[in-house]
Backbone bond lengths (Angstrom), bond angles and torsions (degrees), N, CA, C in turn:
res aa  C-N    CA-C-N  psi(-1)  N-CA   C-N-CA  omega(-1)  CA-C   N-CA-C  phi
1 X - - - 1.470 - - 1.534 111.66 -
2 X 1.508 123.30 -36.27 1.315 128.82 -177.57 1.672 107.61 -128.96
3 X 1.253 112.67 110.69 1.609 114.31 -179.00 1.659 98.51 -104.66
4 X 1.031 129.73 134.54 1.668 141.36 149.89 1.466 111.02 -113.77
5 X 1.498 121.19 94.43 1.208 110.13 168.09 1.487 146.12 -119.85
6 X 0.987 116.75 101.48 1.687 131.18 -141.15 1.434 135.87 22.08
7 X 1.715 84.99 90.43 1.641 110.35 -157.84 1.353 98.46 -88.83
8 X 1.092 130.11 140.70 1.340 136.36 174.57 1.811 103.79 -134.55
9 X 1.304 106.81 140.31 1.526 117.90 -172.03 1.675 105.14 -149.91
10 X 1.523 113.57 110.12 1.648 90.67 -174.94 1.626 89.58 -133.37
11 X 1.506 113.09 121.75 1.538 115.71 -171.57 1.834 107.57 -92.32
12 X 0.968 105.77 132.95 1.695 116.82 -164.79 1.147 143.59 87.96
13 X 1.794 103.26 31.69 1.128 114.16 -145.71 1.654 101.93 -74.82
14 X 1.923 110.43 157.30 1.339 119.43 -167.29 1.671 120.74 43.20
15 X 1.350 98.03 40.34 1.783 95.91 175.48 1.345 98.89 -150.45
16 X 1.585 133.84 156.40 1.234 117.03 -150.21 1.565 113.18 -91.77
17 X 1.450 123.97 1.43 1.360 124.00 149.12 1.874 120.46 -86.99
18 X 1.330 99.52 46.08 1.596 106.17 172.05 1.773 104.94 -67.91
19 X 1.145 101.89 135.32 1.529 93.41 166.10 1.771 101.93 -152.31
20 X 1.064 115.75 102.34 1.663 131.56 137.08 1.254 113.34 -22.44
21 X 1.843 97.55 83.85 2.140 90.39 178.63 2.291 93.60 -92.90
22 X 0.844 128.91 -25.80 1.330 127.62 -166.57 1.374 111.09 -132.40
23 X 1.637 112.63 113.20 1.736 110.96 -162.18 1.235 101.26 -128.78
24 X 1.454 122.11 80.95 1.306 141.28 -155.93 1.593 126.55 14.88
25 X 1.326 87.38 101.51 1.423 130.05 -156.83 1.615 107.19 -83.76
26 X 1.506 135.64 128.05 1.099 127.04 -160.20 1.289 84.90 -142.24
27 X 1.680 122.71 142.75 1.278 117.22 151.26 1.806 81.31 -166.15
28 X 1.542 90.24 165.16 1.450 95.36 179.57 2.515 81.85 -145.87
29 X 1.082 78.20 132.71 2.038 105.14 154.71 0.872 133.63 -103.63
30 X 1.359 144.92 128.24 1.251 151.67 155.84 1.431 125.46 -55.42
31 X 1.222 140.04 145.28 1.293 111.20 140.58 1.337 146.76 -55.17
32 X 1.595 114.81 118.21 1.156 129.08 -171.01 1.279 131.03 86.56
33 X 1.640 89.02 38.03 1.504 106.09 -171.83 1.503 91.17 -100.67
34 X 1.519 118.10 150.94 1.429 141.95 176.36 1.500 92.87 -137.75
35 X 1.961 95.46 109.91 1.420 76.40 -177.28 1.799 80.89 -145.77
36 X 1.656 102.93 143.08 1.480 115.28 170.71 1.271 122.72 -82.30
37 X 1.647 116.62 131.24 1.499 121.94 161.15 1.499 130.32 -95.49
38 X 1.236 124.30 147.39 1.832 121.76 -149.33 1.334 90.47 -135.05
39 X 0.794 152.15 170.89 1.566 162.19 133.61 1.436 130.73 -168.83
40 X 1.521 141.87 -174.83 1.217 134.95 149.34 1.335 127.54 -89.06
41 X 1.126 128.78 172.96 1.593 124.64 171.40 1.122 121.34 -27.70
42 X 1.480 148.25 130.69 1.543 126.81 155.67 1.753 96.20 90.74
43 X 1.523 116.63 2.10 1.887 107.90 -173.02 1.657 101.41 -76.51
44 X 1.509 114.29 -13.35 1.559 110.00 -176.37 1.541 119.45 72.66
45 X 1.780 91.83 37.95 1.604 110.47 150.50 1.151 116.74 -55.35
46 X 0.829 118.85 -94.30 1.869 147.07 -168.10 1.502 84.77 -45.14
47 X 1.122 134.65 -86.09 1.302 150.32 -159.67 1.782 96.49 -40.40
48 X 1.330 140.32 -54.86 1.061 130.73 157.83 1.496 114.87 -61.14
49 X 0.903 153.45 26.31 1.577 158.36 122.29 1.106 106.83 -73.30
50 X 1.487 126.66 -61.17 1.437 118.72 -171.16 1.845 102.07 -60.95
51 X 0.857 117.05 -31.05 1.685 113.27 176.72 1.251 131.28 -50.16
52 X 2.113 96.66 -46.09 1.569 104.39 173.40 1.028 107.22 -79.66
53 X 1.442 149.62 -9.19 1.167 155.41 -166.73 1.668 110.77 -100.86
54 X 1.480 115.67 -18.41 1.423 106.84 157.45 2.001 102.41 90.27
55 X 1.520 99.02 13.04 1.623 99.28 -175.79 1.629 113.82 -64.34
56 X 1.392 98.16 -28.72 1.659 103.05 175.03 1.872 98.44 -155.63
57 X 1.447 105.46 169.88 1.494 108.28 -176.56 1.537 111.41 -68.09
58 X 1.318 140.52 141.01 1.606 129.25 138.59 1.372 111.91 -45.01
59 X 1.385 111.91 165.64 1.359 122.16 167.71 1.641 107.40 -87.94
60 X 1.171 119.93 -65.43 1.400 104.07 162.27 1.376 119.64 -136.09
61 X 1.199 135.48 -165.29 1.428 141.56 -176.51 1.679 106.68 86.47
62 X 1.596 97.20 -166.95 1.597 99.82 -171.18 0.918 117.19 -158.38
63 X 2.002 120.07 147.21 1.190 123.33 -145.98 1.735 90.77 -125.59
64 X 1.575 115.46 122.10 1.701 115.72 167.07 1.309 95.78 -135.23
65 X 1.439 72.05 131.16 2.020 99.62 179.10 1.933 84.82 -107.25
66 X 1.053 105.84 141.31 1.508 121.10 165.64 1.536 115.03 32.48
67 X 1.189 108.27 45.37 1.596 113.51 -178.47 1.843 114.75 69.36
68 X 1.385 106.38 29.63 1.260 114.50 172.91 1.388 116.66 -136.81
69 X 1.654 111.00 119.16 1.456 105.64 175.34 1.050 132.09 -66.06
70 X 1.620 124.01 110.43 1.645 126.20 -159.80 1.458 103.42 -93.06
71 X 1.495 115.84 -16.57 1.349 121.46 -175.47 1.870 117.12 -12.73
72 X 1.159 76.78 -70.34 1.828 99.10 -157.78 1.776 97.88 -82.10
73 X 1.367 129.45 5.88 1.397 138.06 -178.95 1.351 121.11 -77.32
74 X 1.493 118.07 119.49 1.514 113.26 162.91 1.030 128.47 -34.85
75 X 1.547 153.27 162.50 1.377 152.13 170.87 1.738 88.09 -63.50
76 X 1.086 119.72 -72.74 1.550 112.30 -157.56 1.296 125.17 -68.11
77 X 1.641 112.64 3.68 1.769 123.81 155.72 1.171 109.73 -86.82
78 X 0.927 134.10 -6.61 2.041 141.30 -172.99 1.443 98.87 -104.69
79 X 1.619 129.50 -22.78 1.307 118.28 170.49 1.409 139.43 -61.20
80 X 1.238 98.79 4.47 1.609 107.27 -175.89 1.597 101.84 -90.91
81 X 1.688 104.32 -47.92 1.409 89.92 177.09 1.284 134.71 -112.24
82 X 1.567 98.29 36.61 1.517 113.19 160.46 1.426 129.35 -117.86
83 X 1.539 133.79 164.69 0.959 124.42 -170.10 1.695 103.66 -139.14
84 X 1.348 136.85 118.53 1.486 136.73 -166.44 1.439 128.90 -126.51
85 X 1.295 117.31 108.88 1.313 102.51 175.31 2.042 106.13 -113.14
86 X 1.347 82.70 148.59 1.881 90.61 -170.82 1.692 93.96 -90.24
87 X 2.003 104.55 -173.94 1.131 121.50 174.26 1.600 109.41 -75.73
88 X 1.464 91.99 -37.38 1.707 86.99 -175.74 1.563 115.98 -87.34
89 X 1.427 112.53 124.11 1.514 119.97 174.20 1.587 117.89 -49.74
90 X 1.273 119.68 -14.87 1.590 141.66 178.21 1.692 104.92 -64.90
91 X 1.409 98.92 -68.52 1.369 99.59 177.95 1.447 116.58 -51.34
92 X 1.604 114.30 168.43 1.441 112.46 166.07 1.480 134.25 96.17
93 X 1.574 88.47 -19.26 1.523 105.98 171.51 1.305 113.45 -160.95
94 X 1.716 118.83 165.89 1.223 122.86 -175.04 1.376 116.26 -76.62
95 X 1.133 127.33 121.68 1.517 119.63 175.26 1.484 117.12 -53.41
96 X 1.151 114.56 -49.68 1.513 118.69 -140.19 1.763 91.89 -102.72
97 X 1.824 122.85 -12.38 1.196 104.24 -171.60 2.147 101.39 -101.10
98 X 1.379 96.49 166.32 1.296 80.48 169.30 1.372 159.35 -115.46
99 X 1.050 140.47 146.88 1.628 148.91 -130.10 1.688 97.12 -28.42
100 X 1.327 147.90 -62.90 1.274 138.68 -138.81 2.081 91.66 -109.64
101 X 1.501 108.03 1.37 1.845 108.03 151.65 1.305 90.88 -84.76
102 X 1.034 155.20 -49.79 1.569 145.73 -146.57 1.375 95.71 -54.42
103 X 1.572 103.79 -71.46 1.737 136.92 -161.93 1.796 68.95 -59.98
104 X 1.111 139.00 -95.26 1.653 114.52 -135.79 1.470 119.25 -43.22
105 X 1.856 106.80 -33.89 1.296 109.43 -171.62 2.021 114.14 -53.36
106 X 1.689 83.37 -29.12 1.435 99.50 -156.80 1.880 109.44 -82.51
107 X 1.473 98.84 -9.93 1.461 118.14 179.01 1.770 103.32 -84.19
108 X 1.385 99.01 -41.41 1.355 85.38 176.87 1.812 129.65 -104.94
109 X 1.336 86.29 34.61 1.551 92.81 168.61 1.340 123.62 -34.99
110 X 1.712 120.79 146.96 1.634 92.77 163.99 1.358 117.99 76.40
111 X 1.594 136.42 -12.97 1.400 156.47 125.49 1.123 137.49 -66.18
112 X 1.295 131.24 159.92 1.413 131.30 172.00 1.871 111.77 -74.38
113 X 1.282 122.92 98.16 1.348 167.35 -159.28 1.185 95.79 -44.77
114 X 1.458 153.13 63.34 1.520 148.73 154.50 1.069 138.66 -118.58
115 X 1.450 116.21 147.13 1.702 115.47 -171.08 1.140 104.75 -95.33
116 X 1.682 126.29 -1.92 1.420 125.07 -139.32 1.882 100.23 -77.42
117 X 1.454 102.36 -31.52 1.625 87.88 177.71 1.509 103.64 -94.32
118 X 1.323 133.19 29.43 1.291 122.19 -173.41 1.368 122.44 50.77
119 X 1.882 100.90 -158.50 1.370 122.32 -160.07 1.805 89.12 -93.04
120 X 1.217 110.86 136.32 1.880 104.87 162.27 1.942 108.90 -85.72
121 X 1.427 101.89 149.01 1.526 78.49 167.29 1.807 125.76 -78.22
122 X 1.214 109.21 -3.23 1.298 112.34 158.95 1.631 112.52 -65.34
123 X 1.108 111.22 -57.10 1.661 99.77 179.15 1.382 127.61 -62.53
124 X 1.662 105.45 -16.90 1.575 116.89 -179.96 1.632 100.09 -70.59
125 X 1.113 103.83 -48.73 2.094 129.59 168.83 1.053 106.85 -30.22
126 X 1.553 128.36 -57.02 1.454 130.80 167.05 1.352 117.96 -68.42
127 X 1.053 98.24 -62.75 1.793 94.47 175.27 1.318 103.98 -19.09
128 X 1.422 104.45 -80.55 1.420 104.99 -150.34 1.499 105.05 -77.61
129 X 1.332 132.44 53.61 1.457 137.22 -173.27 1.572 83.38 -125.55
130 X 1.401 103.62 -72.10 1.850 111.61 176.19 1.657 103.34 -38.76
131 X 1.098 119.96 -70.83 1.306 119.03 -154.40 1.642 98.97 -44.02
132 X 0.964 92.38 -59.83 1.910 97.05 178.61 1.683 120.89 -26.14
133 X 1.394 80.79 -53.56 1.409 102.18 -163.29 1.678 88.07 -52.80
134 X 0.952 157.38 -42.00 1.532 157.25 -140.23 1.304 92.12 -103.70
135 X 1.400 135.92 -9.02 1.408 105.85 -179.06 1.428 136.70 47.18
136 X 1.466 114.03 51.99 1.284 130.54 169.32 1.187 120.32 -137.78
137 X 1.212 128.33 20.09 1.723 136.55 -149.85 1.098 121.18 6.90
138 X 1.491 105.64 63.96 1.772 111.39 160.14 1.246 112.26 -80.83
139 X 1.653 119.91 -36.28 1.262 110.73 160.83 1.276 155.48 -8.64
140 X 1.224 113.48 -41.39 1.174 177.09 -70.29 1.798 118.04 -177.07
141 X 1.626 101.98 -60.40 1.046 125.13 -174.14 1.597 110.53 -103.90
142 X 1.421 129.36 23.32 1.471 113.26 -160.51 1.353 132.07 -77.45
143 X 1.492 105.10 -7.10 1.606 117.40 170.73 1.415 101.57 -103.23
144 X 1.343 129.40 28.00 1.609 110.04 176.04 1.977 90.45 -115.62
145 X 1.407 104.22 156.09 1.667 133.20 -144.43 1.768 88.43 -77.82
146 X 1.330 134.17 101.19 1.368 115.17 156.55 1.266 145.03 -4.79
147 X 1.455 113.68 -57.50 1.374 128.26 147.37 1.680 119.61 -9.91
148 X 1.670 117.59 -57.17 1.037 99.99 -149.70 2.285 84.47 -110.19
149 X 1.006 116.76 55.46 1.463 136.40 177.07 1.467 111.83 -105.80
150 X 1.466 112.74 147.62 1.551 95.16 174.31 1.245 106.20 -74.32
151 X 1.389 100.68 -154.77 1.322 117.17 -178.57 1.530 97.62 -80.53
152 X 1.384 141.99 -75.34 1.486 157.80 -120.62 2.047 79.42 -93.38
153 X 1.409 128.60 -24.73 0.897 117.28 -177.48 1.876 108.89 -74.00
154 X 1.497 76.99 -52.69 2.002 93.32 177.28 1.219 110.64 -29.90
155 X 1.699 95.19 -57.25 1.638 92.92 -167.22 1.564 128.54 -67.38
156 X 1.289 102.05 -30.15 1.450 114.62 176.15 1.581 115.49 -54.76
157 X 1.476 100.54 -51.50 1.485 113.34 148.54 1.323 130.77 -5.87
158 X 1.240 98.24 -74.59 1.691 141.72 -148.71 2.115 94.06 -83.13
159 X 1.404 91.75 -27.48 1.648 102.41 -164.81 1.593 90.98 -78.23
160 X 1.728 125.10 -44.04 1.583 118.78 -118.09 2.040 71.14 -112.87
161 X 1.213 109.92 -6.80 1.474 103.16 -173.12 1.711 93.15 -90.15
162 X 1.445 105.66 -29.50 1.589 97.71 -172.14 1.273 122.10 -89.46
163 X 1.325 116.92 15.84 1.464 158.62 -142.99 1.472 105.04 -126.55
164 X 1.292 112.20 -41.61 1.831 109.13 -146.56 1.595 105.38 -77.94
165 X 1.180 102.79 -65.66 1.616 95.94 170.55 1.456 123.59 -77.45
166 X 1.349 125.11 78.07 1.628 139.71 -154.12 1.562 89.99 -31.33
167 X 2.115 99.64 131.75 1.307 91.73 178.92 1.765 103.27 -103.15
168 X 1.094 129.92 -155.09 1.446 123.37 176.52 1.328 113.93 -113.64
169 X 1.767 103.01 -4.37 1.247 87.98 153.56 2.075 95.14 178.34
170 X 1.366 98.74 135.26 1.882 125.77 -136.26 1.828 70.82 -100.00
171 X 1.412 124.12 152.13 1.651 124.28 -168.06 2.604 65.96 -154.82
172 X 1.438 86.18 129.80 1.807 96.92 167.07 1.195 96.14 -148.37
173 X 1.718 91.22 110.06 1.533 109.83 177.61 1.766 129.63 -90.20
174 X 1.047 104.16 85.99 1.586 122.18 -163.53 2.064 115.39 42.67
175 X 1.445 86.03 51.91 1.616 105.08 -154.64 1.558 114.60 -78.06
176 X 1.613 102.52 21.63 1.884 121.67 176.17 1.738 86.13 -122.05
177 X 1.027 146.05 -25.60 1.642 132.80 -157.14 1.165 121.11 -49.67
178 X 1.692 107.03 -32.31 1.455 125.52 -164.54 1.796 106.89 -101.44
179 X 1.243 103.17 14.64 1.612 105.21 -167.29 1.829 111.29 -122.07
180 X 1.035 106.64 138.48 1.717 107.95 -168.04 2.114 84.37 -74.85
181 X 1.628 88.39 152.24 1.542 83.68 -175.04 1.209 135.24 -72.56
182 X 0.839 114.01 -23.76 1.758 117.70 156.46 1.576 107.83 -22.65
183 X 1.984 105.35 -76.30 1.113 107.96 -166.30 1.704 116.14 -60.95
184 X 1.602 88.85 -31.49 2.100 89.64 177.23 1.406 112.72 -55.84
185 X 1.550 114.65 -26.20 1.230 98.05 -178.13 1.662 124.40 -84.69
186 X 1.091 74.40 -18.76 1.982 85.14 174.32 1.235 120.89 -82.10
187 X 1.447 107.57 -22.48 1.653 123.70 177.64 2.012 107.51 -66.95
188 X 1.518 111.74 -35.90 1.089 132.17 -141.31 1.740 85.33 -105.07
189 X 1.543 123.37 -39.64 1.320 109.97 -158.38 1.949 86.08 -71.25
190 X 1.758 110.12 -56.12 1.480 122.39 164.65 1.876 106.28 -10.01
191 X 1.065 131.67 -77.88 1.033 140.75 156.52 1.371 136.90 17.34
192 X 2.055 90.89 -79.09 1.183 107.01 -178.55 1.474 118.91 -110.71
193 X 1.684 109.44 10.81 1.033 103.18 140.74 1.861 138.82 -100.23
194 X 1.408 90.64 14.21 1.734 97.52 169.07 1.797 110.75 -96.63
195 X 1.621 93.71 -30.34 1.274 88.72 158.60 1.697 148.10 -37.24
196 X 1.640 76.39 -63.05 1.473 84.36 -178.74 1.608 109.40 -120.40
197 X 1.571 103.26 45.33 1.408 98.47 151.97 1.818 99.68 -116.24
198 X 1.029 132.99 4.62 1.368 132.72 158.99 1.934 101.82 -131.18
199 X 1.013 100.27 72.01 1.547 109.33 -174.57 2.000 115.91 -20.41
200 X 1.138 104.72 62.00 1.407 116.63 -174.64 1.684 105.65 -44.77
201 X 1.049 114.85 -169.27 1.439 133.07 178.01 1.362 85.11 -153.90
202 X 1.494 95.23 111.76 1.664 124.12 175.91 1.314 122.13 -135.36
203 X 1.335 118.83 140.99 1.505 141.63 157.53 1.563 120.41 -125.80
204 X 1.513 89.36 109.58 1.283 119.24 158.41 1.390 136.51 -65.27
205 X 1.633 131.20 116.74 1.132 98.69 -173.41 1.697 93.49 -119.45
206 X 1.433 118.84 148.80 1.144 112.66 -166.21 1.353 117.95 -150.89
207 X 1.435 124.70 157.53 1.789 120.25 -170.86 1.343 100.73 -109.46
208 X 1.561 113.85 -2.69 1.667 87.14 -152.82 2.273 84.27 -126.18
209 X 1.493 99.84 123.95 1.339 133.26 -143.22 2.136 84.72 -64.31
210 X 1.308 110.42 -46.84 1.588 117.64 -176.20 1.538 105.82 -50.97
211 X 1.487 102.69 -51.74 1.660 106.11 -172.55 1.518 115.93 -57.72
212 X 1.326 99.42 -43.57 1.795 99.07 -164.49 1.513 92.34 -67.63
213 X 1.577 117.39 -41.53 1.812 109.48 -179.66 1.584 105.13 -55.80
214 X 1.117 141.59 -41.51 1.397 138.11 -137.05 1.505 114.25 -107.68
215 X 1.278 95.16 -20.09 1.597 111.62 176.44 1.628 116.97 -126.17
216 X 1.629 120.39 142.05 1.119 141.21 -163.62 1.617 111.71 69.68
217 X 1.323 103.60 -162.94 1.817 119.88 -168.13 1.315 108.07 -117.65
218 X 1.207 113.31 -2.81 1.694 114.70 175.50 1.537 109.37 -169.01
219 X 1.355 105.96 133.51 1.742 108.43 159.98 1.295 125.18 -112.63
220 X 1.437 112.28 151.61 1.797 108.97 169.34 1.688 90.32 -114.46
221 X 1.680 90.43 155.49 1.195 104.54 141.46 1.299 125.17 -115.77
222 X 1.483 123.22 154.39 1.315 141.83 158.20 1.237 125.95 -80.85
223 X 1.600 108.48 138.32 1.422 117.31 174.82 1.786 117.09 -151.45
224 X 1.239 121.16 90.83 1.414 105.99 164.11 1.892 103.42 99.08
225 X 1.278 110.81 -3.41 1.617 119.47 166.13 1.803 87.33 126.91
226 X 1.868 120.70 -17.12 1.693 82.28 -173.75 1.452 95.37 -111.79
227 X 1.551 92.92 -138.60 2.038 115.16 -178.68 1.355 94.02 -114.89
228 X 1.234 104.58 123.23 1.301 119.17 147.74 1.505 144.83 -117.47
229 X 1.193 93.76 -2.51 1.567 95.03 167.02 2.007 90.30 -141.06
230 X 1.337 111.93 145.64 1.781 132.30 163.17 1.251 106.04 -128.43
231 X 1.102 124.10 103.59 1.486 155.46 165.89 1.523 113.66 -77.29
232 X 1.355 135.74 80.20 1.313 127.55 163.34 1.324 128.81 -106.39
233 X 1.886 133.70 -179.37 1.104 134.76 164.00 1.592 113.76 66.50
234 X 1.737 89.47 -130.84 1.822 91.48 171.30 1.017 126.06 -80.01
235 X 1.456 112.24 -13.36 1.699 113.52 170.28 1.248 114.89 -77.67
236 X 1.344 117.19 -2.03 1.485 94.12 170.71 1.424 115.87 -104.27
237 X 1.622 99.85 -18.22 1.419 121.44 173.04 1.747 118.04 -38.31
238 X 1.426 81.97 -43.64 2.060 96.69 -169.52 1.318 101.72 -104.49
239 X 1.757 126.80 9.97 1.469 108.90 165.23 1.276 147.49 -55.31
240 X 0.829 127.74 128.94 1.773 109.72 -179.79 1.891 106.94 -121.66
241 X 1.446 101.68 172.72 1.211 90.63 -175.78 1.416 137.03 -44.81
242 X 1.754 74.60 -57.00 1.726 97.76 178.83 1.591 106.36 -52.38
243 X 1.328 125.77 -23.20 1.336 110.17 -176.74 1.330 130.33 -71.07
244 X 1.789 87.38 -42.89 1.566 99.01 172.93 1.570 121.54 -70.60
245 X 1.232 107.39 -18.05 1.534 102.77 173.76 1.795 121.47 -79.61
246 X 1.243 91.79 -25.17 2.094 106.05 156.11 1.279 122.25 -59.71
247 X 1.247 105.86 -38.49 2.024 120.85 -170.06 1.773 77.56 -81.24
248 X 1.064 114.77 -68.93 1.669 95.58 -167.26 1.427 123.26 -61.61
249 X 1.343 131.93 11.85 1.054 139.99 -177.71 1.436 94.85 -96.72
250 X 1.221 102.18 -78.98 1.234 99.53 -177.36 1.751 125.78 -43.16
251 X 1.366 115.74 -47.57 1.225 124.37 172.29 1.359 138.09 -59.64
252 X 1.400 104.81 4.05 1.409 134.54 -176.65 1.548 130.80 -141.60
253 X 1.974 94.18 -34.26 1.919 86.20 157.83 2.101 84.90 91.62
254 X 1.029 117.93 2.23 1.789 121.29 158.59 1.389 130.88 -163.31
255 X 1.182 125.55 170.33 1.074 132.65 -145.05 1.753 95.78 -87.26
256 X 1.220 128.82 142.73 1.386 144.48 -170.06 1.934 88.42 -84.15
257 X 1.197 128.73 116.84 1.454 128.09 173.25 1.545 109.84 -159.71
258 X 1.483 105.57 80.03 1.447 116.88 169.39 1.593 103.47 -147.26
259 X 1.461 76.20 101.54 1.732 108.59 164.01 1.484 122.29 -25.73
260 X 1.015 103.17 -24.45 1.706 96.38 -172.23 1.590 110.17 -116.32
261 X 1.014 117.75 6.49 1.422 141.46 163.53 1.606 110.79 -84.59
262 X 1.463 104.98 -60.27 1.484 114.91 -164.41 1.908 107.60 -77.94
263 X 1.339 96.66 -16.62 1.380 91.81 -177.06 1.537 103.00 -112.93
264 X 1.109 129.10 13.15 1.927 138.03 163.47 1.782 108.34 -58.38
């Protein structure tokens, strides 16, 4: 379902802020894989999201989403079969329109873009079936302006819009960072149960060392643009921190020491 095959991306090239974020990058997904990414600063998380997502070209290698070469694809031809939520609760939706315009815009992805026949009350019907389902009483709220939502609401938002027309494959870009933990955790349970009530094919990318163990069926870590550690099944089942910070020792030849990881 998801091919990455030795993607290489190095931004600045021949100038003395060159930096090599992806140094042929391999991963392959299944369908209905939920799988967490870990790394340090600069490991070429994010930066491999922005790749499958088509934000700028690779230098070489190749990107297939569902038996289709996305390689050579604009970002806004890859939107049909992707689904994205960012760190910032800001992004992702319209501020100023309101909550169940969002969800229509977001229903008709991938269509010709109009409000002109409005909301149906069948689609209002659904709406507010989903909204429920999240347990935050937006339901509730579907003509009030995004804008004035929290954050942990936004995002949930931001999740069930990137959600609606099942994509083939859901990319959550450290999409609790910006949330006091309470709400990350509620943002995160939200998550993985949209996940795997339409068994998505997901990548997580994440700072905080408990989550990537506790959630999905497999983790990678990052180091230096590749993978160095794939964590599946029962091994990931019985991971613990301390373990994974050994596997990356070893798997890399140094000591795992990024502060904002170790203290998540």
């Amino acid at each position: 379902m998801l091919d990455l095959k030795n993607i290489r991306k190095t931004f600045n090239a021949k100038t003395v802020n060159e930096k090599v974020a992806l140094d042929g990058l391999n991963l392959h997904l299944n369908d209905g894989d939920f799988v967490t990414v870990i790394g340090g600063n600069g490991a070429g998380k994010s930066t491999m999201l922005n790749a499958i997502a088509g934000v700028w070209p690779v230098d070489s290698g190749s990107i297939i989403i569902d038996g289709t070469d996305v390689t050579g694809l604009p970002e806004h031809k890859r939107a049909a079969l992707l689904g994205r939520v960012f760190q910032d609760p800001m992004t992702g939706t319209a501020a100023t329109m309101q909550i169940e315009e969002n969800l229509a815009l977001a229903a008709r992805r991938g269509e010709k873009r109009t409000l002109k026949i409005g909301i149906t009350k069948e689609e209002r019907e659904g709406y507010y079936e989903k909204l429920a389902a999240l347990g935050l009483g937006l339901e509730g709220r579907m003509t009030t302006k995004v804008g004035l939502l929290s954050g942990g609401q936004r995002q949930a938002l931001t999740l069930l819009m990137a959600t609606l027309k099942k994509p083939k494959l859901l990319l959550l870009d450290e999409h609790t960072a910006a949330l006091d933990p309470r709400t990350a955790a509620k943002v995160l349970e939200i998550s993985e149960q949209i996940v795997t009530e339409h068994k998505l094919m997901t990548l997580m990318v994440t700072h905080n060392m408990r989550d990537a163990i506790r959630y999905g069926n497999r983790l990678i870590m990052m180091n230096e643009g590749h993978i160095i550690l794939d964590i599946a099944g029962k091994d990931k089942e019985n991971l613990s921190i301390e373990m994974l910070m050994d596997a990356f020792a070893q798997a890399s030849g140094e000591t795992f020491a990024n502060d904002r990881i170790l203290l998540g």
